[in-house]
C-alpha positions as CSV (number, residue, x, y, z in Angstrom):
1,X,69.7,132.7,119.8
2,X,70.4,128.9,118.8
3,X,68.1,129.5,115.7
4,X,71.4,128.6,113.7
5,X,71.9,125.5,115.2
6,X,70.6,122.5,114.7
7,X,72.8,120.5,117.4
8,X,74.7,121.5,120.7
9,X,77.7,118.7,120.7
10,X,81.7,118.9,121.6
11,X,81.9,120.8,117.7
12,X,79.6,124.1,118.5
13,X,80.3,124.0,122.7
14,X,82.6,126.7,122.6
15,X,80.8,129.0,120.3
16,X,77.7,128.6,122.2
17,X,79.4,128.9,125.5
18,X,80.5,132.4,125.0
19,X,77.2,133.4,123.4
20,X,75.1,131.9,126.3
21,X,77.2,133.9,128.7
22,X,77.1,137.3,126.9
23,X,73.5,136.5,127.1
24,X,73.2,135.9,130.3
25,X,75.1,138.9,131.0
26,X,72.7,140.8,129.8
27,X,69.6,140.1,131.5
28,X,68.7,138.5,134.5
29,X,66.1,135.8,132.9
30,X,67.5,133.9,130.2
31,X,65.7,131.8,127.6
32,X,67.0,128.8,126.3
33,X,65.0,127.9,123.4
34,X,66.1,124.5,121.7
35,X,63.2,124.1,119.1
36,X,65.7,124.0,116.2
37,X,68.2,121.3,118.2
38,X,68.0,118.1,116.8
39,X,71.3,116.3,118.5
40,X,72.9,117.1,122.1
41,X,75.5,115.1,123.1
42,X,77.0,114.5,126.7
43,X,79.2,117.7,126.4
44,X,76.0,120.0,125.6
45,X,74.2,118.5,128.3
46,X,77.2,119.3,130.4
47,X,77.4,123.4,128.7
48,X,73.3,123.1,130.0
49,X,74.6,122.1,133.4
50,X,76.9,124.7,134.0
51,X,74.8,128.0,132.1
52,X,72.2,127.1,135.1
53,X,75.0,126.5,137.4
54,X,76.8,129.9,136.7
55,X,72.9,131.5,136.3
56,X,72.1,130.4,140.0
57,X,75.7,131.7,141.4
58,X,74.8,135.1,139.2
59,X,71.1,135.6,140.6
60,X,69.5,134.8,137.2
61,X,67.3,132.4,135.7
62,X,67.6,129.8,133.3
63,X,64.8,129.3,131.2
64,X,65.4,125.9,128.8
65,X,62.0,124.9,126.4
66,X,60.8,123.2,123.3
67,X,63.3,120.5,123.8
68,X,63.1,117.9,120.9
69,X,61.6,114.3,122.0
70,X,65.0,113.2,121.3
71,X,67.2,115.9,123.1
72,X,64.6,115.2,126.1
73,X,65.5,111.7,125.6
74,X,69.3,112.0,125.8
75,X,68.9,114.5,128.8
76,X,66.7,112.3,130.7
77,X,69.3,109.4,130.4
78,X,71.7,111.7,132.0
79,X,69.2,112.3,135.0
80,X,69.5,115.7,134.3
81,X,66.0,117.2,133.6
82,X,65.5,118.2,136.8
83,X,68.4,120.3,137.4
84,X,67.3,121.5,133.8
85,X,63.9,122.5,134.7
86,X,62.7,120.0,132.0
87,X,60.8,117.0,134.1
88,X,56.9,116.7,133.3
């Protein structure tokens, strides 16, 4: 899915937004697979946030892997990896 992308920042949000939600529609476990991310900013740690968010109030799972040590880094500033499934 984000094999076209190489970061998830304010520029490629909305894009990815909609296709994380089609997604999502469409099966009840979704995989979020960020080996090709190289660069998240604060607004795609916040499009993360709310795909789990809008996953939980949907019944469906969130599945996020293969983050980069430097998109781990950046999430685990924000305190987020938890809520991301992404501590360890």
């Amino acid at each position: 899915m984000l094999q076209n992308y190489k970061e998830i920042t304010i520029y490629e949000v909305e894009k990815l937004r909609i296709l994380f939600l089609e997604a999502l529609e469409n099966s009840d476990t979704l995989v979020v697979d960020l080996v090709s991310i190289k660069k998240i900013d604060m607004v795609g740690i916040q499009l993360l946030l709310s795909l789990v968010k809008t996953a939980h109030l949907k019944n469906k799972k969130i599945i996020i892997t293969n983050a980069a040590n430097n998109v781990l880094s950046m999430i685990k500033q924000t305190h987020c990896e938890s809520i991301l499934g992404l501590e360890g």
